[in-house]
PQR file of N, CA, C, O and H, with PARSE charges and radii, in Angstrom:
ATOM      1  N   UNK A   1      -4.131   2.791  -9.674 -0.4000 1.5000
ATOM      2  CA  UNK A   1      -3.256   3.773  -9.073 -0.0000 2.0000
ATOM      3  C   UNK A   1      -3.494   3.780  -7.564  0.5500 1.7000
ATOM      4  O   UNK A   1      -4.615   3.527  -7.124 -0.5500 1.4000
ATOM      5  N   UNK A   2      -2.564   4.036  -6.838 -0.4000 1.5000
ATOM      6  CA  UNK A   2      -2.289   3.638  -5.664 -0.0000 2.0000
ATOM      7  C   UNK A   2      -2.805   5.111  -4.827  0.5500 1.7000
ATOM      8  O   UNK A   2      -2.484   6.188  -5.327 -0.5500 1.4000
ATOM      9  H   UNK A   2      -1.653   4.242  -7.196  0.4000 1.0000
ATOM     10  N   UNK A   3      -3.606   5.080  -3.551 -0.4000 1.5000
ATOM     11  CA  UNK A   3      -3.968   6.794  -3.453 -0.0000 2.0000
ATOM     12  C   UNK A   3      -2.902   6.477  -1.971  0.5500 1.7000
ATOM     13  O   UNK A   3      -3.206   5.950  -0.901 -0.5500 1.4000
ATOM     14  H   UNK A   3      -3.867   4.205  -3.145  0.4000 1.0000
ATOM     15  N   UNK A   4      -1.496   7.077  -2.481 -0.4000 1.5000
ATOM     16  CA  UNK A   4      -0.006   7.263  -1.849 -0.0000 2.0000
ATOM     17  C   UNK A   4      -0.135   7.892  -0.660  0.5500 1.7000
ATOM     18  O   UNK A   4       0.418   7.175   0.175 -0.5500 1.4000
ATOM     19  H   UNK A   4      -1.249   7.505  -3.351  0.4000 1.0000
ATOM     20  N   UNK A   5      -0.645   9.005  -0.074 -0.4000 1.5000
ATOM     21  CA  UNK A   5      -1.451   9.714   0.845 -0.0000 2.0000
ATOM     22  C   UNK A   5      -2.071   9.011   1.731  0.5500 1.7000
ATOM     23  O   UNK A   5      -1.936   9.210   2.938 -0.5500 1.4000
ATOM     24  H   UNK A   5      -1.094   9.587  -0.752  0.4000 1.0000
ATOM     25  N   UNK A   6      -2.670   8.290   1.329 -0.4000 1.5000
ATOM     26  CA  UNK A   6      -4.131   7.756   2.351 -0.0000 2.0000
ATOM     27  C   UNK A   6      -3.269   6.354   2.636  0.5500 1.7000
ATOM     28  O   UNK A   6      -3.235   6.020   3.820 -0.5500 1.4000
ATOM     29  H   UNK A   6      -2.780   8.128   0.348  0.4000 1.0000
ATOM     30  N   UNK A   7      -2.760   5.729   1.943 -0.4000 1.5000
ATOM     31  CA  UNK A   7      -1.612   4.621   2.424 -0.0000 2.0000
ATOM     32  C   UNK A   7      -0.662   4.912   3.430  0.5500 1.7000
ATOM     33  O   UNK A   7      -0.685   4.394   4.546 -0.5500 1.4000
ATOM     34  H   UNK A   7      -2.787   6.001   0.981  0.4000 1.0000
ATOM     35  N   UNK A   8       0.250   5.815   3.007 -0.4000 1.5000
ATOM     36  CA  UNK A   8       1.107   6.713   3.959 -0.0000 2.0000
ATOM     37  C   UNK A   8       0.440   6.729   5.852  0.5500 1.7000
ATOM     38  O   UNK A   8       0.965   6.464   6.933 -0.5500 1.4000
ATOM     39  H   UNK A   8       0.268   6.236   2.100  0.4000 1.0000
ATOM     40  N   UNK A   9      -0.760   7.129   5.476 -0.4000 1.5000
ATOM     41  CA  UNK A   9      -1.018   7.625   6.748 -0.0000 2.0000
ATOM     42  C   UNK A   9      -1.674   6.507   7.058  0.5500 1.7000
ATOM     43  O   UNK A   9      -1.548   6.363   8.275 -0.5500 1.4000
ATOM     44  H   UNK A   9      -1.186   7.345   4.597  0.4000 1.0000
ATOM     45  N   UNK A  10      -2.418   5.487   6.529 -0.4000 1.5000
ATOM     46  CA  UNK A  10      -2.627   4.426   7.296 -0.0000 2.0000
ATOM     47  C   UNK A  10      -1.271   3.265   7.497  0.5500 1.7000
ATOM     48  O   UNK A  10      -1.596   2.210   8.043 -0.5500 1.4000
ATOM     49  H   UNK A  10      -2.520   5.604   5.541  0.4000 1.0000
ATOM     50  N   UNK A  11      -0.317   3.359   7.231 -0.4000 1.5000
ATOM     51  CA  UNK A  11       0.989   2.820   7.571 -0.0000 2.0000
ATOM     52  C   UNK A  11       1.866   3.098   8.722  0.5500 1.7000
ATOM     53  O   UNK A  11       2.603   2.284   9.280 -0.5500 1.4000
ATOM     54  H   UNK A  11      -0.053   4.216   6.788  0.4000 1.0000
ATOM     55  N   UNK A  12       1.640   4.823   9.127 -0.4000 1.5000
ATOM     56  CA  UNK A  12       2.252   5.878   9.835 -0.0000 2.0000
ATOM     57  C   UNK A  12       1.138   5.310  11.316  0.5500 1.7000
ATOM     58  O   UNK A  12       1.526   5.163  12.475 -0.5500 1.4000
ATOM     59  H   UNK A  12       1.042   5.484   8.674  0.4000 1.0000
ATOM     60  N   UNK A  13      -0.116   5.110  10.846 -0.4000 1.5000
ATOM     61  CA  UNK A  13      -0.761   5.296  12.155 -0.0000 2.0000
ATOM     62  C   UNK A  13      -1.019   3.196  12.676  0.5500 1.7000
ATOM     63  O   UNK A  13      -1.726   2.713  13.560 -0.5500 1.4000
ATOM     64  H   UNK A  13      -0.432   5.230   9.904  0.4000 1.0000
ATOM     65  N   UNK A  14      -0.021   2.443  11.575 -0.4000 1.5000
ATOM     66  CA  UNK A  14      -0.237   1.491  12.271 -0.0000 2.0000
ATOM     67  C   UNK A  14       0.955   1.107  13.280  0.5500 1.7000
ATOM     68  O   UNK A  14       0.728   0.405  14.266 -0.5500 1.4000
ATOM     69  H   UNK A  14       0.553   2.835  10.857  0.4000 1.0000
ATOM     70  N   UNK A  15       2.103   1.550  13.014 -0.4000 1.5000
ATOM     71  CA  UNK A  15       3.541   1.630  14.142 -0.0000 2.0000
ATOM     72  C   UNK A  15       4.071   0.860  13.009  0.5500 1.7000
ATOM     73  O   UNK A  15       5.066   1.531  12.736 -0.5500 1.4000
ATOM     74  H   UNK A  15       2.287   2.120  12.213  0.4000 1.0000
ATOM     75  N   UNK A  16       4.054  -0.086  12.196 -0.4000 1.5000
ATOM     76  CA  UNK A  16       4.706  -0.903  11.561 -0.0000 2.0000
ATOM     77  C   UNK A  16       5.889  -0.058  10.832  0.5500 1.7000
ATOM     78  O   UNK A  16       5.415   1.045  10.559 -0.5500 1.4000
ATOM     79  H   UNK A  16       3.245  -0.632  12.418  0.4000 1.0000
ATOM     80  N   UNK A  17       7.136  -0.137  10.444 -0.4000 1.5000
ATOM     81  CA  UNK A  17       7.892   0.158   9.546 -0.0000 2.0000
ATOM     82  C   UNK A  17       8.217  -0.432   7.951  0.5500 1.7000
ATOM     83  O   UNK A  17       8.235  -1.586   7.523 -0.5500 1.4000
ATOM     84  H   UNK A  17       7.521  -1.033  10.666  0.4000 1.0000
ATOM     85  N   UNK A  18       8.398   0.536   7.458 -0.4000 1.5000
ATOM     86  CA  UNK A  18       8.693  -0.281   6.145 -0.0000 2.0000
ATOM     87  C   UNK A  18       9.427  -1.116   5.658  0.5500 1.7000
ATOM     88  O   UNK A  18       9.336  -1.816   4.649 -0.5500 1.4000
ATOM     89  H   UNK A  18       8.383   1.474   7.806  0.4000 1.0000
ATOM     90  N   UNK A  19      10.555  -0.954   6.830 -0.4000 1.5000
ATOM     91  CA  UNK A  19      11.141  -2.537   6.236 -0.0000 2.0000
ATOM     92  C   UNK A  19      10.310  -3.916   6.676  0.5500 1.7000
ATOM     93  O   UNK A  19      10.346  -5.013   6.120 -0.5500 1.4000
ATOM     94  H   UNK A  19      10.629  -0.385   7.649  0.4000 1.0000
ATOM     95  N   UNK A  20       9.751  -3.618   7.541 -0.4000 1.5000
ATOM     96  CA  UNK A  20       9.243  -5.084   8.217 -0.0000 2.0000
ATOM     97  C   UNK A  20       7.433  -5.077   6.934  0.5500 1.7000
ATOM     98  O   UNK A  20       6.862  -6.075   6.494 -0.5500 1.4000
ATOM     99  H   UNK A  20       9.721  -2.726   7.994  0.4000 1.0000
ATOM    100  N   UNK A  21       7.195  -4.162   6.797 -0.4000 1.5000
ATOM    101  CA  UNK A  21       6.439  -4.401   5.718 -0.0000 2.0000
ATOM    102  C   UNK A  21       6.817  -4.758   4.558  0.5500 1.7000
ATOM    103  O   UNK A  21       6.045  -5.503   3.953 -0.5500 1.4000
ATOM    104  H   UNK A  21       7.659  -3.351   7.154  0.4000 1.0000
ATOM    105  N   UNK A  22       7.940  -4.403   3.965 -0.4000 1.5000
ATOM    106  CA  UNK A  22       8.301  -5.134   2.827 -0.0000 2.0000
ATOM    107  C   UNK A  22       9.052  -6.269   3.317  0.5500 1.7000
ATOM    108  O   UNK A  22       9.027  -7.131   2.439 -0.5500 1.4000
ATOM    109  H   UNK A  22       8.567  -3.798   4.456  0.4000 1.0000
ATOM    110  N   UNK A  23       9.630  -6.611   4.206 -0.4000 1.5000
ATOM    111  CA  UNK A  23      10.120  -8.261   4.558 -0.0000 2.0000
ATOM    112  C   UNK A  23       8.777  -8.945   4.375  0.5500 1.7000
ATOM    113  O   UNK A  23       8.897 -10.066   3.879 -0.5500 1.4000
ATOM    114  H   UNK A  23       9.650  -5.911   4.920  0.4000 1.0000
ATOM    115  N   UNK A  24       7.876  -8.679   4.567 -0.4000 1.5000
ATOM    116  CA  UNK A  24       6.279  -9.509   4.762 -0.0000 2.0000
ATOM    117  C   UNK A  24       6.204  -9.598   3.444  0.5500 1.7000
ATOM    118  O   UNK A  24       6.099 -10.780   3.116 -0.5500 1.4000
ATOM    119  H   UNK A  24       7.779  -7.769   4.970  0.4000 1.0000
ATOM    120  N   UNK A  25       6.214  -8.648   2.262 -0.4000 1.5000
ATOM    121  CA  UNK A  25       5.660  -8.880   1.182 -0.0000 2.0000
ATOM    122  C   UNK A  25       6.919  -9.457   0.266  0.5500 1.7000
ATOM    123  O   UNK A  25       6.632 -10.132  -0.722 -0.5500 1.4000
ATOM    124  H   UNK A  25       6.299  -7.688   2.528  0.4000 1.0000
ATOM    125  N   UNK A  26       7.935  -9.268   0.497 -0.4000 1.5000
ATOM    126  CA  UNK A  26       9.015 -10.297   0.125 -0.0000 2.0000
ATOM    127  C   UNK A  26      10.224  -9.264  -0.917  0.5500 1.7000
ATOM    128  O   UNK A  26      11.145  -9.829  -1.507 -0.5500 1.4000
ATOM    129  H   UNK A  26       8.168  -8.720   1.300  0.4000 1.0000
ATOM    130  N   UNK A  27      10.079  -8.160  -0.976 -0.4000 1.5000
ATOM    131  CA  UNK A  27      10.650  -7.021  -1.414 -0.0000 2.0000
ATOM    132  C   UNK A  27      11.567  -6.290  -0.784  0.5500 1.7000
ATOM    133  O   UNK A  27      12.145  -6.514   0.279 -0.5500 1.4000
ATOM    134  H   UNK A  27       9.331  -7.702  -0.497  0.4000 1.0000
ATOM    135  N   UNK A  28      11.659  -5.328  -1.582 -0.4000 1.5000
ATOM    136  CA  UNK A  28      12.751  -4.556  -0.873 -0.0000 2.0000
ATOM    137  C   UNK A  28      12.225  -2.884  -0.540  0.5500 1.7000
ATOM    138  O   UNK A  28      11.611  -2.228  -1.381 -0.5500 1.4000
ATOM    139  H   UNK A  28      11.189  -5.146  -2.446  0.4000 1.0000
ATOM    140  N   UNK A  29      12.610  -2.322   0.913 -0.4000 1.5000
ATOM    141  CA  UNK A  29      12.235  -0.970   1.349 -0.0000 2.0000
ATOM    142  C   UNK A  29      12.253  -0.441  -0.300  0.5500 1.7000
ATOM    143  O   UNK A  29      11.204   0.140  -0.582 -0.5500 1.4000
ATOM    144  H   UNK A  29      13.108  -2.854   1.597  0.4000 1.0000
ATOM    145  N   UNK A  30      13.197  -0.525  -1.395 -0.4000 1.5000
ATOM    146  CA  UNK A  30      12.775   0.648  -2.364 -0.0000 2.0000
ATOM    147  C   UNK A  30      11.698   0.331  -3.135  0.5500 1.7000
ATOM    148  O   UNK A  30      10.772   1.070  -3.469 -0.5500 1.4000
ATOM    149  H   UNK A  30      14.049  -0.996  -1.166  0.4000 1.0000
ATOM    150  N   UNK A  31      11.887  -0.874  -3.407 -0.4000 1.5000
ATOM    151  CA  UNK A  31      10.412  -1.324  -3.669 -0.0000 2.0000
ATOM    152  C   UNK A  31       9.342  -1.382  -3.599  0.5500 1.7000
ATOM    153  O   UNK A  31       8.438  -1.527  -4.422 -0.5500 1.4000
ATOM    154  H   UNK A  31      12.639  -1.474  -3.135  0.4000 1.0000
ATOM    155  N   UNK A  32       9.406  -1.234  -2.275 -0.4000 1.5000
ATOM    156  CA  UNK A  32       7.837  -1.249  -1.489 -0.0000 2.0000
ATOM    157  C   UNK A  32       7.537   0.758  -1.741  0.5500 1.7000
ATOM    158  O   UNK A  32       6.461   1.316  -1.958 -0.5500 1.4000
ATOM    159  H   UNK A  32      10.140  -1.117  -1.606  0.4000 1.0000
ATOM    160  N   UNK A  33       8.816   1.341  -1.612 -0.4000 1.5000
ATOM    161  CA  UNK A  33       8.254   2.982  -1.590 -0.0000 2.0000
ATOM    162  C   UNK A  33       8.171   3.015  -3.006  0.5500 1.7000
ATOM    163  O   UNK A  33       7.321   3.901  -3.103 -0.5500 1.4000
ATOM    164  H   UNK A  33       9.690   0.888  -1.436  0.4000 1.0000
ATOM    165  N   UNK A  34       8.437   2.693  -4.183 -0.4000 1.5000
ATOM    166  CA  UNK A  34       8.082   2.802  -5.852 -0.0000 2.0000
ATOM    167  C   UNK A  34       6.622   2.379  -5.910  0.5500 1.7000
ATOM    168  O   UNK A  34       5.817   2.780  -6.750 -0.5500 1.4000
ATOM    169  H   UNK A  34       9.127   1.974  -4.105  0.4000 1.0000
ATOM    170  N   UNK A  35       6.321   1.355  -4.730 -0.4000 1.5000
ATOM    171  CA  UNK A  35       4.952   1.088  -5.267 -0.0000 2.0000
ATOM    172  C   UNK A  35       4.061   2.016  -4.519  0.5500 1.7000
ATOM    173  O   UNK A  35       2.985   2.243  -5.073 -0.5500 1.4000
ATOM    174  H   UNK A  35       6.975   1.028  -4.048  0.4000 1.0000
ATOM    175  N   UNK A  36       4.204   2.399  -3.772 -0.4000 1.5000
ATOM    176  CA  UNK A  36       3.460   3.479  -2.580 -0.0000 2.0000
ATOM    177  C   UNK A  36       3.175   4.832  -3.660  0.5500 1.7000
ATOM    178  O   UNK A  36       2.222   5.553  -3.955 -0.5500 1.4000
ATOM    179  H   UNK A  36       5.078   2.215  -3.322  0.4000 1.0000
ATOM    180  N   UNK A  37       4.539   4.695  -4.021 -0.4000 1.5000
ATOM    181  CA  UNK A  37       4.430   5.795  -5.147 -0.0000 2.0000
ATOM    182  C   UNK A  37       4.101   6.218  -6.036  0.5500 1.7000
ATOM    183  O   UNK A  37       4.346   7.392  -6.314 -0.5500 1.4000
ATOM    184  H   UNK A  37       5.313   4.109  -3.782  0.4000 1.0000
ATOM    185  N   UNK A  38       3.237   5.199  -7.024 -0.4000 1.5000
ATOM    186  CA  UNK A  38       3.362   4.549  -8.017 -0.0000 2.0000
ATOM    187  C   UNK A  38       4.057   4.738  -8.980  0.5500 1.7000
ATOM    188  O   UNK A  38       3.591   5.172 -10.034 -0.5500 1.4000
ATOM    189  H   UNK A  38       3.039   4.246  -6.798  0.4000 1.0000
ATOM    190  N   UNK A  39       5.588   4.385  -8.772 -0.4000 1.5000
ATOM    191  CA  UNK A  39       6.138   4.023  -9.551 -0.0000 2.0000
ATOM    192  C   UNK A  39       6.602   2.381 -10.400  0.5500 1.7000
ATOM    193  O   UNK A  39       7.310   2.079 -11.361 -0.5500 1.4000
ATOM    194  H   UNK A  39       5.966   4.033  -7.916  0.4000 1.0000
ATOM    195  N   UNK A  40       5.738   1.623  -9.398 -0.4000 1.5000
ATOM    196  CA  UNK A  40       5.132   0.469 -10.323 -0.0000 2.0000
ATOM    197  C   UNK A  40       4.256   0.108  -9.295  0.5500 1.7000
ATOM    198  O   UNK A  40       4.394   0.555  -8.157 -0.5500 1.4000
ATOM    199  H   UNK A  40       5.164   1.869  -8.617  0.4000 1.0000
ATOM    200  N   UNK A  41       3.304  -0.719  -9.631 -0.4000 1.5000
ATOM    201  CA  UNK A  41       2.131  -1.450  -9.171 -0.0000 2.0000
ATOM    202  C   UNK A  41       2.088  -2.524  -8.186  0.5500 1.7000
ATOM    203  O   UNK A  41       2.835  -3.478  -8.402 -0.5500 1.4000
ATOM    204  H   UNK A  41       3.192  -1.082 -10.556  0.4000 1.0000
ATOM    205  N   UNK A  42       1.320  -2.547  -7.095 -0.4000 1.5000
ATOM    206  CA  UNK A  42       0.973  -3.600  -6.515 -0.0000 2.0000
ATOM    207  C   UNK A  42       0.561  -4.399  -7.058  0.5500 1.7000
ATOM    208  O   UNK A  42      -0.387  -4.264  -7.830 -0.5500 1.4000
ATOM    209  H   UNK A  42       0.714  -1.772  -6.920  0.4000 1.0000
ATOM    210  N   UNK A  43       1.397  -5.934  -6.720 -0.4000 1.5000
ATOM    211  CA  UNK A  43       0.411  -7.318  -7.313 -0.0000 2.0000
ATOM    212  C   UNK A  43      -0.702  -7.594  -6.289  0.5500 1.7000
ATOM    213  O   UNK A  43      -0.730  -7.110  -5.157 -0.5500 1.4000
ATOM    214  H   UNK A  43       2.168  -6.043  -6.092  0.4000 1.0000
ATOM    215  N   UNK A  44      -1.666  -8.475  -6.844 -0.4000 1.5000
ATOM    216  CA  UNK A  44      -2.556  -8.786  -5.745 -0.0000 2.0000
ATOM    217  C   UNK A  44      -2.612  -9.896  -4.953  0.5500 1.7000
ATOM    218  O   UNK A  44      -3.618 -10.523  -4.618 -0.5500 1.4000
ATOM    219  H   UNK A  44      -1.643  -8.869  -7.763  0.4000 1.0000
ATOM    220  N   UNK A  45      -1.162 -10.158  -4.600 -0.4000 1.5000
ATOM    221  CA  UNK A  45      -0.683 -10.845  -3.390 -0.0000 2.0000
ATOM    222  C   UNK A  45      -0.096  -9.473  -2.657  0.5500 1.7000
ATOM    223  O   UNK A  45      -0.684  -9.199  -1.610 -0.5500 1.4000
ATOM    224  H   UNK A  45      -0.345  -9.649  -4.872  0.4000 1.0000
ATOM    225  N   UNK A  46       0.365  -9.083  -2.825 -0.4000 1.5000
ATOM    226  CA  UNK A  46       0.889  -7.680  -2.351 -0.0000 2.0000
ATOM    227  C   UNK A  46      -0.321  -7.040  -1.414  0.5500 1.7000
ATOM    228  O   UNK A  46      -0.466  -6.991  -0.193 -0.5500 1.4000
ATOM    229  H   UNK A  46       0.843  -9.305  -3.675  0.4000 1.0000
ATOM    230  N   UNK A  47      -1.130  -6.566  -2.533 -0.4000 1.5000
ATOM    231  CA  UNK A  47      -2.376  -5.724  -2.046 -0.0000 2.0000
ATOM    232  C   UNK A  47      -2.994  -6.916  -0.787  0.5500 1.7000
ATOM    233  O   UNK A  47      -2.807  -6.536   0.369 -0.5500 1.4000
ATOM    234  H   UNK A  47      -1.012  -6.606  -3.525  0.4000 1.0000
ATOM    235  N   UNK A  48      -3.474  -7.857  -0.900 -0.4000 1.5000
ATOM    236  CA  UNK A  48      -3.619  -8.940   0.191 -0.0000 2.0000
ATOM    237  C   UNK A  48      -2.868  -8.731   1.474  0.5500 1.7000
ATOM    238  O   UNK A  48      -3.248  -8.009   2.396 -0.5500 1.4000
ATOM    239  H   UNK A  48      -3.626  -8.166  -1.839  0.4000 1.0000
ATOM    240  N   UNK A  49      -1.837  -9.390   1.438 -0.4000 1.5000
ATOM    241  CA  UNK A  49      -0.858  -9.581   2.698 -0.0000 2.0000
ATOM    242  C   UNK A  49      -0.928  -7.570   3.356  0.5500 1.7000
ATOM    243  O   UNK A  49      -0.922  -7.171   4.520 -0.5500 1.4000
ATOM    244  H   UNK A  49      -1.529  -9.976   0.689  0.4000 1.0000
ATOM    245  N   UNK A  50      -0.983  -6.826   2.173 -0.4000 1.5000
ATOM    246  CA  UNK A  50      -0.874  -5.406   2.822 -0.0000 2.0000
ATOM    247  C   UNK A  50      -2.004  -5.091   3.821  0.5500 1.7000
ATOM    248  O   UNK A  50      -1.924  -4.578   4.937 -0.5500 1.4000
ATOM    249  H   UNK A  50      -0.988  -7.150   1.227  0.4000 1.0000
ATOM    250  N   UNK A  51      -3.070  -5.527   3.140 -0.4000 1.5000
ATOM    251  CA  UNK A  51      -4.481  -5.621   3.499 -0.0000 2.0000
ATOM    252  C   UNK A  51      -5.160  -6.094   5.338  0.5500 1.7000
ATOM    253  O   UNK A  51      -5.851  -5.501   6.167 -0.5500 1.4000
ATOM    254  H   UNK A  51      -3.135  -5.944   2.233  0.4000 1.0000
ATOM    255  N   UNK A  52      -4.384  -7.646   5.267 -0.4000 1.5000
ATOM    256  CA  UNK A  52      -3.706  -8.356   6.413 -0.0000 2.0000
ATOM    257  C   UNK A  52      -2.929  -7.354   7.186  0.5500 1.7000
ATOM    258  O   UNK A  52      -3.678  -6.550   7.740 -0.5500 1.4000
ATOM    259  H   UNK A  52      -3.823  -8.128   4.594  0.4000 1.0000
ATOM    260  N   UNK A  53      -1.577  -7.130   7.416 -0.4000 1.5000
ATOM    261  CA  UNK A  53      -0.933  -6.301   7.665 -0.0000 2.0000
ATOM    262  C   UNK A  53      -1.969  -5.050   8.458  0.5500 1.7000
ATOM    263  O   UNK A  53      -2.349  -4.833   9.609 -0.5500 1.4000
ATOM    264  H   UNK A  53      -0.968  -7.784   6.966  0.4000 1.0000
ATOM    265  N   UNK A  54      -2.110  -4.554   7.407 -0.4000 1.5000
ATOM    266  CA  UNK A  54      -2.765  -3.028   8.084 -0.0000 2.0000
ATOM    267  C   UNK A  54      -4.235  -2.893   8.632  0.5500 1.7000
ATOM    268  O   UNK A  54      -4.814  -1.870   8.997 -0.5500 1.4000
ATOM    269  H   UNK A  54      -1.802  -4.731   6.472  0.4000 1.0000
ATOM    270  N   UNK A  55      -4.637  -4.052   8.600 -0.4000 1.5000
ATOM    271  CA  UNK A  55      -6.017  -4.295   9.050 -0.0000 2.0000
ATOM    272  C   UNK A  55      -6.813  -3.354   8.193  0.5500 1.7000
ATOM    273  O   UNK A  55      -7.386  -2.441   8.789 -0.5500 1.4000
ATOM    274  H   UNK A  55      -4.167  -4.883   8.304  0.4000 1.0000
ATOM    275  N   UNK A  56      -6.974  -3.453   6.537 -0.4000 1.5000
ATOM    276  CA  UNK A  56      -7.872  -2.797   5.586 -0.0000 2.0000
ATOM    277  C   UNK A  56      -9.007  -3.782   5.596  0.5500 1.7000
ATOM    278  O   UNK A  56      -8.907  -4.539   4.630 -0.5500 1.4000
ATOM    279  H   UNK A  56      -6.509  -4.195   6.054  0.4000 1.0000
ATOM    280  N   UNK A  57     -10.058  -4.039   6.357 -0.4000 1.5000
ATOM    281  CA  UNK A  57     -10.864  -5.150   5.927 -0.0000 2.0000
ATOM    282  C   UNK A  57     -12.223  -4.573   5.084  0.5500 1.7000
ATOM    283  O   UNK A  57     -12.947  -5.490   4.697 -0.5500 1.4000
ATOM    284  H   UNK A  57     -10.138  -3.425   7.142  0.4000 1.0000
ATOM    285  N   UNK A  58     -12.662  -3.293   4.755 -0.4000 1.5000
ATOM    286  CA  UNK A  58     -13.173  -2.907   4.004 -0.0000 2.0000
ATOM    287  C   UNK A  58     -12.742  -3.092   2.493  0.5500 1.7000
ATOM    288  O   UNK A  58     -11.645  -2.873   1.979 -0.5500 1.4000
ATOM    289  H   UNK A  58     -12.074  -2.548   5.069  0.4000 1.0000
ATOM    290  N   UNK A  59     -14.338  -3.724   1.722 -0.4000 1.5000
ATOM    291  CA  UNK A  59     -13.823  -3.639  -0.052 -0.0000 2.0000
ATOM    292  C   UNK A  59     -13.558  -2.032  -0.767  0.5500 1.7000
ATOM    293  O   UNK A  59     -12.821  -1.657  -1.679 -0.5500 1.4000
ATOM    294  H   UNK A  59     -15.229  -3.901   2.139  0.4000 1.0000
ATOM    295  N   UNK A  60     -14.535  -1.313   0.125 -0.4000 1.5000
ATOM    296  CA  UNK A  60     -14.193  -0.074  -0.550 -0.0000 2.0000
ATOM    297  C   UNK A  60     -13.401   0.720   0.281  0.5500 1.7000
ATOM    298  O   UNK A  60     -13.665   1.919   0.192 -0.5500 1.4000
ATOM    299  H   UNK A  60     -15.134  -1.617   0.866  0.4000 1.0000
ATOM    300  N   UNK A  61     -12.285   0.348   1.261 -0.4000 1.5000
ATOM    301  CA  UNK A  61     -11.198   0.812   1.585 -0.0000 2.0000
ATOM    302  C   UNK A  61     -10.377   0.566   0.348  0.5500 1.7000
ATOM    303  O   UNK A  61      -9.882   1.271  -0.531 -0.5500 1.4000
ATOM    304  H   UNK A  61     -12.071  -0.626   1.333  0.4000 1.0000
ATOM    305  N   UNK A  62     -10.430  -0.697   0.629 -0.4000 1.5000
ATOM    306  CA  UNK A  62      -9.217  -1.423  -0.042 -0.0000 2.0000
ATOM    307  C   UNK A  62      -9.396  -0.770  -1.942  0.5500 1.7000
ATOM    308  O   UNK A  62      -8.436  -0.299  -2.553 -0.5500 1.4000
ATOM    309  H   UNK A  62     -10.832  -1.269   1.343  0.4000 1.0000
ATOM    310  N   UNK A  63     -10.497  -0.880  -2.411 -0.4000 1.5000
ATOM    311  CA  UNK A  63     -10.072   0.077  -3.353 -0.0000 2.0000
ATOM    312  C   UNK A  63     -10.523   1.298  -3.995  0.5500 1.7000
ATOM    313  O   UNK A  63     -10.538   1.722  -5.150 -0.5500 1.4000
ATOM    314  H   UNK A  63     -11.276  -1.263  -1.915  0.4000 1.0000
ATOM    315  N   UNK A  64     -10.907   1.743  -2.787 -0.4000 1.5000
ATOM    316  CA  UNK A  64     -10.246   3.773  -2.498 -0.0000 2.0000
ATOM    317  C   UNK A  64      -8.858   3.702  -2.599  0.5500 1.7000
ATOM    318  O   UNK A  64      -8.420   4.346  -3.552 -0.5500 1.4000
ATOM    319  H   UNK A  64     -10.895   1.399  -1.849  0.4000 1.0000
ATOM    320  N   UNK A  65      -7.936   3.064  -1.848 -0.4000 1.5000
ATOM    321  CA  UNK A  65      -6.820   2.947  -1.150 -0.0000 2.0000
ATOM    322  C   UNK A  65      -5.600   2.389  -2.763  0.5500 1.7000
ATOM    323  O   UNK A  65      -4.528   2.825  -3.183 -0.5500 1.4000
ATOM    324  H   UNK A  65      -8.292   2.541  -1.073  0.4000 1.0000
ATOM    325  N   UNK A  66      -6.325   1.509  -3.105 -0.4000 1.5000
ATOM    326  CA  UNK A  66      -5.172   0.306  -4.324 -0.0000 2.0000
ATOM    327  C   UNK A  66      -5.553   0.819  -5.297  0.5500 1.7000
ATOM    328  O   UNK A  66      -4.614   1.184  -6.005 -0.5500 1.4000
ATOM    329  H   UNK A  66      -7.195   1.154  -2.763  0.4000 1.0000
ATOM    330  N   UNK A  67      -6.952   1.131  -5.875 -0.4000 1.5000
ATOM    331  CA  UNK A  67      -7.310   1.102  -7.149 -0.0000 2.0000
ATOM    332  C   UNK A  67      -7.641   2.509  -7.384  0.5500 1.7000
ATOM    333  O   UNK A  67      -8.357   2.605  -8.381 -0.5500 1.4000
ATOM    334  H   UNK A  67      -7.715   0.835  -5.300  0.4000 1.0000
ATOM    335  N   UNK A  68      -7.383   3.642  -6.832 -0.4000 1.5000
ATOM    336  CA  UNK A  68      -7.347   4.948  -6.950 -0.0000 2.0000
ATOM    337  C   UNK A  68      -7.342   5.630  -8.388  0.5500 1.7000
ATOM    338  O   UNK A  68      -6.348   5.554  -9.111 -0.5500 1.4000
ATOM    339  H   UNK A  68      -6.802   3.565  -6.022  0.4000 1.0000
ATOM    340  N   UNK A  69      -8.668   6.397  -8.825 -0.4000 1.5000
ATOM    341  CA  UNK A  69      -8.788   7.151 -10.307 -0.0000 2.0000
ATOM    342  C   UNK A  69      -7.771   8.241 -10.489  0.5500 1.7000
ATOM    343  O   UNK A  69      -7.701   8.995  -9.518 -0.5500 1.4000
ATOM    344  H   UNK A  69      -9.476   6.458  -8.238  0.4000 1.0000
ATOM    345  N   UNK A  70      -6.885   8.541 -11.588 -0.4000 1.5000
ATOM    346  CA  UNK A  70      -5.997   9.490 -11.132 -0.0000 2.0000
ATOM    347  C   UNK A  70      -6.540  10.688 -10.877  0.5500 1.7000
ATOM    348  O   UNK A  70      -7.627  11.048 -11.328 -0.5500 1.4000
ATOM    349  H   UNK A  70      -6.942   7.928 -12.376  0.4000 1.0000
ATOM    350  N   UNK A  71      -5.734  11.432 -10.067 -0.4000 1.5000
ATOM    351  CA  UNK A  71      -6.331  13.338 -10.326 -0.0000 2.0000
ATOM    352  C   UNK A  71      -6.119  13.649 -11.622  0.5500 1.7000
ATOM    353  O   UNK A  71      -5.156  13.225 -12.260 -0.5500 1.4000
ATOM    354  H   UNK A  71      -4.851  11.140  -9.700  0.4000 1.0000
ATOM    355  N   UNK A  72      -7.126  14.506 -12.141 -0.4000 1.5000
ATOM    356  CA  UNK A  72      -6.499  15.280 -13.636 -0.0000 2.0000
ATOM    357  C   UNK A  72      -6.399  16.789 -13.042  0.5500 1.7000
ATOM    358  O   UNK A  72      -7.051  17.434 -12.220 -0.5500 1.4000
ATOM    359  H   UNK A  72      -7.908  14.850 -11.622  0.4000 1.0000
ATOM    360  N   UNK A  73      -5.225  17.044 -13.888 -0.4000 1.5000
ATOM    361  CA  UNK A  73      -5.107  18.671 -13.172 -0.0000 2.0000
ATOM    362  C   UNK A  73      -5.804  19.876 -14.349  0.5500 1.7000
ATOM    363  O   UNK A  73      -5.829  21.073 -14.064 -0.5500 1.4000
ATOM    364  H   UNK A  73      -4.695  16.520 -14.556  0.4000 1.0000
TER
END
């Protein structure tokens, strides 16, 4: 699970837009926000090139960030 929040704002604070992020990963703007969302999953070419992209070079960024435990309410 994707922690949507903490993506968001490291996306927001890199200037990049989402279309030019999903042109990189080869998708489409709704696409790329379903997966932000999780409304389906990053592949791990995805998670990579995103990784690249946003300068995540931490392992336990990267999955704080991709591999996120859900909240239980």
């Amino acid at each position: 699970m994707t922690n949507s929040e903490r993506l968001e704002n490291i996306i927001k604070q890199s200037g990049l837009k989402k279309v030019h992020i999903a042109e990189k990963l080869g998708i489409s703007t709704q696409a790329l926000r379903n997966k932000i969302s999780n409304v389906s999953e990053f592949l791990p070419s995805e998670i990579n090139t995103l990784c690249a992209l946003l300068g995540i070079e931490s392992l336990q960024d990267r999955n704080d960030i991709f591999f996120a435990l859900p909240v239980e309410e």
